[in-house]
C-alpha positions as CSV (number, residue, x, y, z in Angstrom):
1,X,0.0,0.0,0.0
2,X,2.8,2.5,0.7
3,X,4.2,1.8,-2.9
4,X,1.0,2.1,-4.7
5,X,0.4,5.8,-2.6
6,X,4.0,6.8,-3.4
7,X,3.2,6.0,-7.0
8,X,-0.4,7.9,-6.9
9,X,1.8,11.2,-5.7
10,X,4.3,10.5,-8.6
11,X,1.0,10.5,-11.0
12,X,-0.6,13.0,-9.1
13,X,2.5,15.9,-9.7
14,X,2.9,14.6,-13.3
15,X,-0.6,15.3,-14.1
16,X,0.0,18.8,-12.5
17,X,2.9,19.4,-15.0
18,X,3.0,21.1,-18.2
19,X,4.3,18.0,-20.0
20,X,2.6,14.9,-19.8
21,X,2.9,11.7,-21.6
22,X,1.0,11.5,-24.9
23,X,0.1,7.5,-24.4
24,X,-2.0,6.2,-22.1
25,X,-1.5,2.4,-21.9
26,X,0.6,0.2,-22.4
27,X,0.1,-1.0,-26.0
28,X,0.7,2.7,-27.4
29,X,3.5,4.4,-25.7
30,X,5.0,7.7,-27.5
31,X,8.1,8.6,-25.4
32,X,10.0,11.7,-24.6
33,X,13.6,11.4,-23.7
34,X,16.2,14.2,-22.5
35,X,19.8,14.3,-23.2
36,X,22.2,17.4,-22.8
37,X,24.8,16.1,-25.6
38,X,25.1,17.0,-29.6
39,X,23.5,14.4,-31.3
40,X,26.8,12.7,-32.2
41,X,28.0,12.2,-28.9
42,X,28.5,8.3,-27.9
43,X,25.8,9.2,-25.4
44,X,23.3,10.6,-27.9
45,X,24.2,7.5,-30.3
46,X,23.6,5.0,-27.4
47,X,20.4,6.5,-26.4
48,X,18.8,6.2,-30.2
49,X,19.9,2.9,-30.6
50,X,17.9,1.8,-27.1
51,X,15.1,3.7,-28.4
52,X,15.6,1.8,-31.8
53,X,15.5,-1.2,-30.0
54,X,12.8,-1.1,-27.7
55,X,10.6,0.3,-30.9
56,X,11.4,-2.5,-33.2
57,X,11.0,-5.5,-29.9
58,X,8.0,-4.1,-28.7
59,X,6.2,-4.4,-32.5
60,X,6.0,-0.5,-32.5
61,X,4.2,-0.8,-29.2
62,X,6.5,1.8,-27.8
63,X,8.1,4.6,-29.8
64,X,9.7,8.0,-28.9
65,X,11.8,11.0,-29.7
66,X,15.0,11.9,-28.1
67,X,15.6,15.2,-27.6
68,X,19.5,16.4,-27.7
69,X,21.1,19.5,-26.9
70,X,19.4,19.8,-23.2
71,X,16.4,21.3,-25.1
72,X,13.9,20.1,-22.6
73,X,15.7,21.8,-19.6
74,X,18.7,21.6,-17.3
75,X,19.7,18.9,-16.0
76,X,18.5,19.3,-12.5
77,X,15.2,20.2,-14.1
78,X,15.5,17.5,-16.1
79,X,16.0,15.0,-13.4
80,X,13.2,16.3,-11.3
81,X,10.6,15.7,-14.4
82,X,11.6,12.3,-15.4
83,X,10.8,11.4,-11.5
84,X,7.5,13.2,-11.6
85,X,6.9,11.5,-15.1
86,X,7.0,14.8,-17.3
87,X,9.5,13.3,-19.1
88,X,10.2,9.7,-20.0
89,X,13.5,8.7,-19.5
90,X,17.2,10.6,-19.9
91,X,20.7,9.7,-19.5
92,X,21.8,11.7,-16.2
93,X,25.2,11.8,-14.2
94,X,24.7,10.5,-10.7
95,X,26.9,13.9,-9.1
96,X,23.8,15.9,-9.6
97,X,21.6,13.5,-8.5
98,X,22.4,13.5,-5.1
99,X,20.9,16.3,-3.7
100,X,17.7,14.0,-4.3
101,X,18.9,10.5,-4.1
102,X,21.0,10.2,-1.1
103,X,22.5,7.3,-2.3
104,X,24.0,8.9,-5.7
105,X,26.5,10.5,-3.8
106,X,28.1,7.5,-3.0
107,X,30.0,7.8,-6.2
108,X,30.9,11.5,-6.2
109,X,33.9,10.3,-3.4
110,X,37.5,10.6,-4.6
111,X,39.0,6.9,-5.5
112,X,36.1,5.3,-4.2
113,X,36.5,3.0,-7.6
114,X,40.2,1.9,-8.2
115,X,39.8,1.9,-12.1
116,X,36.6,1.8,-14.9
117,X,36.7,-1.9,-15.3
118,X,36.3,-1.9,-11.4
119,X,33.1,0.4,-12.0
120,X,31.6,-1.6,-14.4
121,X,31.6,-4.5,-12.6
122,X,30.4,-3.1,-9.7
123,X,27.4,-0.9,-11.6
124,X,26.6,-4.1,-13.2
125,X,26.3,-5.8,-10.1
126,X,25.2,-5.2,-6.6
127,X,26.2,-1.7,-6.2
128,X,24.3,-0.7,-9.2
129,X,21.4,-2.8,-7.1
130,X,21.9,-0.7,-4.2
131,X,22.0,2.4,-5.8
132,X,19.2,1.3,-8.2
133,X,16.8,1.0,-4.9
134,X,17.3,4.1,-4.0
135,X,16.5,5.8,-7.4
136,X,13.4,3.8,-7.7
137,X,12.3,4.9,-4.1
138,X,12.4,8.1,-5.5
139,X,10.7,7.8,-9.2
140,X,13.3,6.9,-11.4
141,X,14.3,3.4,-12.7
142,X,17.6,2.9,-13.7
143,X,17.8,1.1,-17.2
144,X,21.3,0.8,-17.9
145,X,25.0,2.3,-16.6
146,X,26.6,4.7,-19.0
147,X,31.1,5.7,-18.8
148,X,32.1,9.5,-18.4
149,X,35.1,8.1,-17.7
150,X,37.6,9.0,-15.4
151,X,39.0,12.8,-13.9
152,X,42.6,13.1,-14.1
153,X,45.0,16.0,-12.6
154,X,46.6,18.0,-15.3
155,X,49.0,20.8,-14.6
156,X,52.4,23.3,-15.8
157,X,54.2,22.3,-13.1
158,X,55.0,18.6,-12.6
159,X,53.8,15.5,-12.7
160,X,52.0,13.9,-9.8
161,X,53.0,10.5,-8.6
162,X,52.0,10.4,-5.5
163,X,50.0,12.6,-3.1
164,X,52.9,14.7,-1.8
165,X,52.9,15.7,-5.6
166,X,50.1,17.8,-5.4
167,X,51.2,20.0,-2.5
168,X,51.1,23.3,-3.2
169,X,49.7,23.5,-6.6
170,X,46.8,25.4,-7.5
171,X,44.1,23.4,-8.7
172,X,41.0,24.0,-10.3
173,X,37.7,21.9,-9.2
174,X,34.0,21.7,-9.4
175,X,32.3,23.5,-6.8
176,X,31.8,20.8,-4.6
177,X,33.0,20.4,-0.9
178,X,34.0,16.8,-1.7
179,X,36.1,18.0,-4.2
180,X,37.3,21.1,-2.6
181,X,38.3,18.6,0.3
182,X,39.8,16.1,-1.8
183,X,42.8,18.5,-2.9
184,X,43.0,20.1,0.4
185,X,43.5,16.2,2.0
186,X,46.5,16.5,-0.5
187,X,48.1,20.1,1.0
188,X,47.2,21.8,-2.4
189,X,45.4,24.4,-3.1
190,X,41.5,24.0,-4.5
191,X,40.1,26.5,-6.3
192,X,36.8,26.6,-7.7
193,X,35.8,28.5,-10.9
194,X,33.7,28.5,-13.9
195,X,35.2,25.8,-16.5
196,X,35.1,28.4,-19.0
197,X,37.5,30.3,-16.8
198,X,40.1,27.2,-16.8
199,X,42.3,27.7,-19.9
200,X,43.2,31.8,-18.9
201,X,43.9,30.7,-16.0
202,X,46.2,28.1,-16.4
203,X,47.7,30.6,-18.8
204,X,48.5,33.4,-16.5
205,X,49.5,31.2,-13.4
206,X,46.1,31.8,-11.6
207,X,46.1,28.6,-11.3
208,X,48.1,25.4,-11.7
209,X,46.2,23.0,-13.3
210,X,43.0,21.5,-12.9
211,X,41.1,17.7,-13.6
212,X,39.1,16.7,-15.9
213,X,38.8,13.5,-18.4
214,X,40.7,12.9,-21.6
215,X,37.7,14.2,-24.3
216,X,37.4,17.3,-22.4
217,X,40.8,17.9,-21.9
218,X,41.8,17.6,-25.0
219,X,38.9,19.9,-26.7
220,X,39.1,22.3,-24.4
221,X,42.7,23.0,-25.5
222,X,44.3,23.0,-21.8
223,X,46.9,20.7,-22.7
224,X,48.2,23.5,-24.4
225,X,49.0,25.1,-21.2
226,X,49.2,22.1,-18.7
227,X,51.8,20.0,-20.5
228,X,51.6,17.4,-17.2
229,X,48.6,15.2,-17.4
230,X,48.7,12.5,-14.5
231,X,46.1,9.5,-14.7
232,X,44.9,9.6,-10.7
233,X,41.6,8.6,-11.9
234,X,40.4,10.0,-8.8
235,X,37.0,10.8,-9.8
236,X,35.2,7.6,-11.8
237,X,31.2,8.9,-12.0
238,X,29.0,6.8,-14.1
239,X,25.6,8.2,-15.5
240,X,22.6,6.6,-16.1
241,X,20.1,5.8,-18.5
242,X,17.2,6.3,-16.1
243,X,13.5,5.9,-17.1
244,X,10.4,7.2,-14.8
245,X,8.7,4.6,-12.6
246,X,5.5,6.7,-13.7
247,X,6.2,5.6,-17.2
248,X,7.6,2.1,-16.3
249,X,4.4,0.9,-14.2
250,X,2.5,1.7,-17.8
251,X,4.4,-1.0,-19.2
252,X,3.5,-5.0,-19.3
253,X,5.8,-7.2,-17.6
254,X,7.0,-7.9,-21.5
255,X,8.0,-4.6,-22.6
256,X,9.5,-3.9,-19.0
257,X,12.0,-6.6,-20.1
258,X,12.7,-5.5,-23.7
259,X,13.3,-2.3,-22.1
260,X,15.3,-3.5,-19.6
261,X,17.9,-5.2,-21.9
262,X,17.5,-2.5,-24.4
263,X,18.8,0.2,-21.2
264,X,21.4,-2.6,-21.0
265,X,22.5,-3.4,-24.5
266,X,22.9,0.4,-24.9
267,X,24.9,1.0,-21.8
268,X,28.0,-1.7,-23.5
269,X,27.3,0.6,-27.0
270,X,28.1,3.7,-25.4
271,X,31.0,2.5,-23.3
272,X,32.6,1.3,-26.6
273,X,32.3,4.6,-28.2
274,X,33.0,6.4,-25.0
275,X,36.7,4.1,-24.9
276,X,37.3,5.0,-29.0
277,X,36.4,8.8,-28.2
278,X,38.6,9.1,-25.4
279,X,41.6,7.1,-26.9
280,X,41.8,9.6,-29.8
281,X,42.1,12.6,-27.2
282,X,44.7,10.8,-25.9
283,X,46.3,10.3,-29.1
284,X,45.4,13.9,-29.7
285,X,47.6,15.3,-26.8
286,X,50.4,13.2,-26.6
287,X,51.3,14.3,-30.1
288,X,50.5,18.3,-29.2
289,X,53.4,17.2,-26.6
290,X,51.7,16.2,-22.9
291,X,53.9,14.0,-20.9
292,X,51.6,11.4,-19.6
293,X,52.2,9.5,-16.7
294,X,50.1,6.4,-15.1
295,X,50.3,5.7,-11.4
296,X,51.6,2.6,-10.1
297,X,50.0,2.3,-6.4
298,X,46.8,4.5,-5.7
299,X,46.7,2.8,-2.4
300,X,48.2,6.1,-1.3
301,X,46.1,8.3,-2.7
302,X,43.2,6.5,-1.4
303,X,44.7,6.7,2.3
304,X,45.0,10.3,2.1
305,X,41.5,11.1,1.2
306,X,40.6,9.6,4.7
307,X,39.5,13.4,6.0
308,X,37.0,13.5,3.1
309,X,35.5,9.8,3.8
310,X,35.3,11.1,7.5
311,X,33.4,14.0,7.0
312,X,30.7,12.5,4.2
313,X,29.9,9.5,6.6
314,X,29.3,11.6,9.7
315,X,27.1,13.6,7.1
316,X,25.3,11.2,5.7
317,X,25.5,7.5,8.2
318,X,23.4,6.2,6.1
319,X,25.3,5.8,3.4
320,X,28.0,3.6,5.5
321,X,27.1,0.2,4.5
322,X,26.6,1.5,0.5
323,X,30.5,2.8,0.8
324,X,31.8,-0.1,2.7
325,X,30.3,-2.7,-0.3
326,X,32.0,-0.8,-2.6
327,X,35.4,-1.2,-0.4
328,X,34.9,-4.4,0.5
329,X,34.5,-5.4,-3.2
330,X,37.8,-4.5,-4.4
């Protein structure tokens, strides 16, 4: 009975809404979808070929449009519709998430994943359960776990090897405590600013460096001005191809499944292209002349972001159990 009045308010704000679902039942769906990429983007790609899928499995029972370029709103926005059903499904990062699923957050923590393989298995498995639960409790099923790869220090100074490496430097971050904390934990010096901001000041010595992934390293241009890209992988976030449990609970048992392994089969797609796109920015920036270097033991890393770890836990106790799976998994 709880479920079926949580799922009456989900209903009940959609219907308040601007956007509602065209369909009605479940044998004549007509989706809406959100995504914030150009519509060549691995993500964008991925998403129409789940759409593609679930349209030609489900006889034409379900179809859709997908609409790129964040032209249905912000993300926030965005995430708040598809779990009052305004909107259908979207591909979301779990960061911003979190301020309404608790459980999001889990995978905002520096190093809390050793490496993207580790993340896939562990989004493919019971972690992805445990955060799936909490999604669901709050409107939003997820349907498959997309890669944004993995944040990386970059800087003019030197290459960082190990955590001492990083003290003193000025470093650009997302304005984010956890972040903010995780190069403090470090002895350097975090500075948030708009990304926009990042390339000038690198430039002029404002600051340092900053992190980011390879694709957006690379077309941003800052390896022309932070020569030193060091592969910490500190920050592995996956995002998720989510769909509304407003919309799902239209569905028969059937096209719940297609839809499931569609969310799925899309999810290996994307992380394919996501790999190809970020091994040409690689390519891209060792030949413009960035010294690269991997590092051999993140064990240390991972012991210095203790502080941070400290602090979210006491914030959120919750969460204890979610973060010690993950540890204990490795």
């Amino acid at each position: 009975m709880k479920h079926m009045n949580f799922r009456d308010n989900l209903l009940c704000a959609a219907v308040g809404g601007t956007m509602l679902l065209a369909g009605t039942t479940a044998s004549a769906l007509d989706l809406r979808g959100w995504n914030i990429h150009v519509e060549d983007y691995p993500v964008s790609i991925a998403m129409e070929s789940f759409l593609a899928e679930v349209t030609e499995k489900t006889g034409g029972e379900i179809t859709g449009t997908i609409y790129h370029n964040g032209v249905l709103g912000d993300q926030p926005d965005a995430i708040e519709q598809v779990r009052l059903g305004a909107i259908d499904f979207g591909e979301f990062s779990l960061g911003p998430m979190g301020q309404a699923i608790p459980e999001t957050n889990v995978v905002s923590l520096p190093f809390i994943f050793s490496s993207i393989p580790e993340m896939y298995k562990l989004m493919d498995g019971e972690v992805g359960e445990a955060i799936g639960k909490g999604m669901i409790a709050k409107g939003m099923v997820p349907l498959g776990w997309y890669d944004a790869g993995a944040r990386s220090f970059y800087n003019s100074v030197r290459p960082i090897n190990t955590p001492a490496d990083v003290e003193g430097l000025k470093v650009r971050v997302m304005s984010n405590d956890l972040f903010v904390g995780m190069v403090e934990s470090m002895a350097g010096n975090a500075t948030p600013m708009a990304f926009g901001e990042v390339y000038q000041s690198i430039k002029t010595g404002v600051v340092d460096g900053a992190e980011n992934n390879p694709p957006s390293y690379e077309s941003t241009n800052h390896f022309e001005v932070a020569k030193y890209y060091s592969l910490t992988e500190h920050l592995i976030i996956p995002e998720c191809l989510c769909m509304s449990l407003a919309t799902w609970e239209k569905l028969t048992p059937e096209q719940q499944a297609i839809v499931k392994e569609a969310g799925h089969a899309s999810a290996l797609k994307q992380r394919e292209l996501w790999q190809a796109r970020e091994a040409a920015s690689m390519e891209k920036v060792v030949a413009g002349g960035t010294i690269v270097n991997t590092i051999a033991d993140k064990g240390p890393f991972q012991q210095a972001m203790a502080p941070v770890y400290d602090k979210f836990l006491a914030a959120n106790p919750d969460l204890v159990g979610l973060v010690d799976m993950i540890r204990n998994a490795k």
